[in-house]
Structure formats: C-alpha cells, structure tokens
N, C-alpha and C positions, 0 to 999 in steps of 0.2 A: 569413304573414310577420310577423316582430316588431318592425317598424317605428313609430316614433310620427310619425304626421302633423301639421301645424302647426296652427291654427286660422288659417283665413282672416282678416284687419281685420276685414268686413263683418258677422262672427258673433261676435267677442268685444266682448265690451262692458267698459271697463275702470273700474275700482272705484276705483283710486290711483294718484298719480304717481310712478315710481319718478325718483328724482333721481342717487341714488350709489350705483354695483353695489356691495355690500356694507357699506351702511353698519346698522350697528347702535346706535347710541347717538344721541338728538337731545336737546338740551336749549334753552329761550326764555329769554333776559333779558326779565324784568318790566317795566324801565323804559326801554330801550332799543327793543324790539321788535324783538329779530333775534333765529336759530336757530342753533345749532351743532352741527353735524354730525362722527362720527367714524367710522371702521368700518376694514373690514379694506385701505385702501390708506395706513393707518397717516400721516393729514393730519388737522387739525384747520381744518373750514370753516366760515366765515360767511357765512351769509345775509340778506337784508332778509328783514322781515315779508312774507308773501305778500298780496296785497291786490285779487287774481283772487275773483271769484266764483267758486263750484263750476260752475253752467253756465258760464261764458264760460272756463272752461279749454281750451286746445285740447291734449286728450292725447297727439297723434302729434307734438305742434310738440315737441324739445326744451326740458328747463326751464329756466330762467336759470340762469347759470355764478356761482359762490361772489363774492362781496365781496374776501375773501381766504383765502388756503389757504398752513398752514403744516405744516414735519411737525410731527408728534408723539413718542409712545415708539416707537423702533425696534422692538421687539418688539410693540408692540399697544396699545390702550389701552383700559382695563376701566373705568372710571370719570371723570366729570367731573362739576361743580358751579360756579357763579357765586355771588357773594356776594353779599349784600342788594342792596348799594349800585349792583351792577353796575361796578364798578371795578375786578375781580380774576377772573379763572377759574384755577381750579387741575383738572388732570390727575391721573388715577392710572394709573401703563402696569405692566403686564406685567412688565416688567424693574426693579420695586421702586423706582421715581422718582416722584416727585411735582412737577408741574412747573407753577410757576408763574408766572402772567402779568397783567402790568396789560392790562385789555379798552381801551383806546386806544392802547396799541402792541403788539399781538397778536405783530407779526412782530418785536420783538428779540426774540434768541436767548435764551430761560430758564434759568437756571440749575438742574438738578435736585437734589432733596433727596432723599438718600438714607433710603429711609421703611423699608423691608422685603426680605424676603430673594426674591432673582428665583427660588429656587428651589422656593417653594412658592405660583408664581400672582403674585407682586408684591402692590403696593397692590389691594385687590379693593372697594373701598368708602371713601366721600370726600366729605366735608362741609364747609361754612364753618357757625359759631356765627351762630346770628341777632342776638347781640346785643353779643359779644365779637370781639375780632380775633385767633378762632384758628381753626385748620382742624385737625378730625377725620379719622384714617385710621384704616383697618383691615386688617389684609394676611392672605393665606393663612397665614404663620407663627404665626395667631392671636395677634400682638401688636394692641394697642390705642393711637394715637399722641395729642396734641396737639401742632401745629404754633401759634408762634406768628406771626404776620405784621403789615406796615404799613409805615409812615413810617421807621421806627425800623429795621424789621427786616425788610424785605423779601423776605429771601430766606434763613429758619434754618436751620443745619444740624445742629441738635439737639432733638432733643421736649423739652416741658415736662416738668421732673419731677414729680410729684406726692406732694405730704407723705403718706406711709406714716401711720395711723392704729396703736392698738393691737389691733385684730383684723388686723390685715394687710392690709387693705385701705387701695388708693390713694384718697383725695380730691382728687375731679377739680373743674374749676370747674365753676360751674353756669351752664347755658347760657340 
C-alpha cells in the first residue's frame, strides 16, 4: 500500500514553532523589539518580542495571535526592511509597489509607489540608507531605484535622478 502514515505526538519531537502556514519573510526592529512577519496569505503581522524560554514553550499550545495584521501587496510580497530609527517599514510586492508605512500607524492605509514593472517579478529587493533618508529598490526589470522619503516627503512618486557623469555612469549618493 502507498499510503503515508502520521507520526504519532508521543514519537515526534518537535524542533520549531510554526506560527504562520506559509509565512516566508521575518524581519526584528532593533529598538523596538517586535517581529514582522509576511508569507503567502499576503498580510503584514506584528509581533511582540518572544520572551518564553526554549524549555518552558509548550509546543502543542497554540502561539500567541499577531499585535496587528494588515494586508499587504495583492499579489505577494518579495521584500521588506525597517529603517534605523524604527519609524518607517517599507514593502516590496510583487505587483511593482513599494509601500510605505510609518511603524506607529501600521494600519492607515499606504499609499503605493510605483517602483517597477509587475511584469518581470516587481520590486525584488529593498533597503532604507543607514544614514540618509532614502530607500533603495531593485526590481526584476533590472532597474536600480532611489526613493526619497520623511517629513517633507513622505510618500514620492518619482526616484531621485542621478547626475549622469561623463563616462555615463549615474552618481548615486553615498550611503
């Protein structure tokens, strides 16, 4: 018979807590101490810091439910990143937005930046500048972006341009 049998509780021993079927992407604020979770049921969740010891986890108990859960890119989302300061997360999805968010109101609705083309993969890679307030993309269409952002300009809808040199190469800031 080609049947697969379960493993009984009593005989597996388990290794990790799963928390979210399909999540792939987790990322920690530094100074905050919470997790952000995304994967394929296309939300954006927040977690507290876990603060459980490895033995006094109980594995079979359910894990604590999100802080907050918002959606994300309709389509998916390939990348995320927090800025230094922990005052900003910006998304990369799928469908070529970049979507950004002040991290003390997670839940109003973000305006997307149209960063790249949804037809080769979207935004696939996504940075905040450590020292500057811009945010790096990078998208399947092998474009290379700077986003500027802040106070001022919270929400651009056009890349920095960069002064063309005379070998033809852009100069970019320095990060």
């Amino acid at each position: 018979m080609n049947r697969v049998e379960p493993i009984p509780s009593e005989e597996a021993n388990y290794t990790y807590r799963k928390v979210d079927r399909g999540s792939n992407m987790v990322l920690s604020s530094q100074s905050t101490s919470e997790i952000y979770v995304t994967g394929e049921d296309k939300l954006l969740k927040r977690y507290e810091f876990p603060t459980d010891k490895m033995i006094q986890i109980d594995f079979k108990r359910a894990p604590p439910a999100p802080v907050e859960e918002h959606f994300s890119h309709s389509i998916g989302t390939n990348c995320f990143d927090i800025n230094k300061e922990s005052k900003f997360i910006a998304t990369g999805g799928k469908d070529g937005n970049i979507l950004l968010r002040h991290v003390n109101d997670v839940g109003q609705e973000p305006t997307p930046i149209k960063a790249h083309s949804i037809f080769s993969g979207g935004v696939t890679s996504i940075c905040f500048s450590k020292n500057l307030p811009f945010i790096y993309s990078a998208g399947g269409d092998g474009s290379f972006m700077i986003w500027s952002y802040g106070p001022n300009k919270p929400y651009p809808n056009q890349p920095m341009e960069g002064v063309v040199s005379p070998d033809g190469l852009a100069d970019m800031p320095i990060v």
